[in-house]
N, C-alpha and C positions, 0 to 999 in steps of 0.2 A: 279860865284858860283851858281846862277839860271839859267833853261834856259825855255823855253816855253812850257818847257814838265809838269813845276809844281816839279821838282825832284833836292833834292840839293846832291851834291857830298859826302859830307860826315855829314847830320841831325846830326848824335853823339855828336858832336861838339858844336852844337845850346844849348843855353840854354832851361832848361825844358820847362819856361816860353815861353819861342818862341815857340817852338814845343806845348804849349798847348795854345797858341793865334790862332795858324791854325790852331790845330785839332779843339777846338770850332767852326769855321766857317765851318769846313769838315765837324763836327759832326750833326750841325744845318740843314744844305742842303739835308745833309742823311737823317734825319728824316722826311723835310720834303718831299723831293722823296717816300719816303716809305708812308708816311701820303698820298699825292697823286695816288699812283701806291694802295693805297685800295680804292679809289674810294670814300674817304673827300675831296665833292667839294666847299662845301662854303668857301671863307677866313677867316671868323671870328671862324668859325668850328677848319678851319685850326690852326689858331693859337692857341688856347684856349687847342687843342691837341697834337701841337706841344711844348707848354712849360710844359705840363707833363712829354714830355722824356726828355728835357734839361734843367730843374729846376737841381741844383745842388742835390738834395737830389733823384733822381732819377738817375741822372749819380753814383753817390757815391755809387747806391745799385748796379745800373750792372759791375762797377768797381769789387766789393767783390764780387758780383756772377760770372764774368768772371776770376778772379784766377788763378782758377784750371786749365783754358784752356789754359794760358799764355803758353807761352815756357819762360826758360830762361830767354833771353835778353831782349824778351816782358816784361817781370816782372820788369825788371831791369829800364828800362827806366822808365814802368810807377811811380815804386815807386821811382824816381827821381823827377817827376811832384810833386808825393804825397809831399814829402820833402821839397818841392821848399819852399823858402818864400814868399810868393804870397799878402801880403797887407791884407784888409780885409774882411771877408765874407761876400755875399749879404745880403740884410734882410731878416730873417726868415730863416736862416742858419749859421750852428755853424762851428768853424775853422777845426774839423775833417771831417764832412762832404762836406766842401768846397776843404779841402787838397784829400781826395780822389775824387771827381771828376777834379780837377787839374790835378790826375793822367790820368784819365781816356782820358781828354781831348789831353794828352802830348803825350800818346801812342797812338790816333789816327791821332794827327801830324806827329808823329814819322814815321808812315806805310805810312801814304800819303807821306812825300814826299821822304821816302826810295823808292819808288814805288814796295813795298808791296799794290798794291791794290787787287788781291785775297784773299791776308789772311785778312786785312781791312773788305771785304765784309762781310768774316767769321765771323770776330768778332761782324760785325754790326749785321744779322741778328739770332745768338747769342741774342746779345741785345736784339734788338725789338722783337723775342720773348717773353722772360724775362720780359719784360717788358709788352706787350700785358696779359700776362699768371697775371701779378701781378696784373693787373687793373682788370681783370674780377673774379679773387680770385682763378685762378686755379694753 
């Protein structure tokens, strides 16, 4: 079912849960590639700006801000994650905002290992816009 490419035959299949166990480590590396590729070189820097994009309540907001961009089956999935029964929320986060970034995180599983990684790209930098745009109030 896996092969070393990181791409499984048919993700659909996987529960959301699964698909959004990997996307959180996809998602996590992305940010912080991107956190590095702007030139934050301390670690502690690193971190301290790396859990503003992966705090659930920040996943949760580019979730809702990403939408409109979905196609279809993107939508479908992610609001599969949203659905999921997922245990309970971190602290300092409530069950809807934990359920949409579950989405968020399932639909980034989903493209990783459909090996959707252009459209992936998209949607990250997407994000980290949105997200840059949100921290500075623009």
């Amino acid at each position: 079912m896996f092969g070393l490419s990181g791409r499984v035959q048919r993700p659909e299949l996987l529960s959301p849960l699964v698909l959004a166990y990997l996307g959180d480590a996809v998602y996590e590396l992305a940010v912080r590639l991107y956190l590095i590729g702007k030139g934050v070189g301390q670690a502690g820097r690193l971190h301290r700006q790396a859990v503003d994009y992966v705090r659930a309540d920040a996943q949760a907001a580019a979730f809702q801000y990403l939408e409109p961009y979905l196609e279809p089956a993107e939508l479908s999935v992610a609001r599969r994650g949203r659905n999921a029964s997922s245990g309970h929320p971190p602290r300092g986060s409530d069950v809807l905002t934990y359920r949409h970034s579950t989405g968020l995180e399932c639909l980034v599983g989903y493209l990783y290992l459909s090996g959707q990684r252009e459209r992936l790209g998209q949607l990250l930098e997407l994000i980290f816009a949105y997200l840059e745009n949100k921290a500075t109030g623009n």
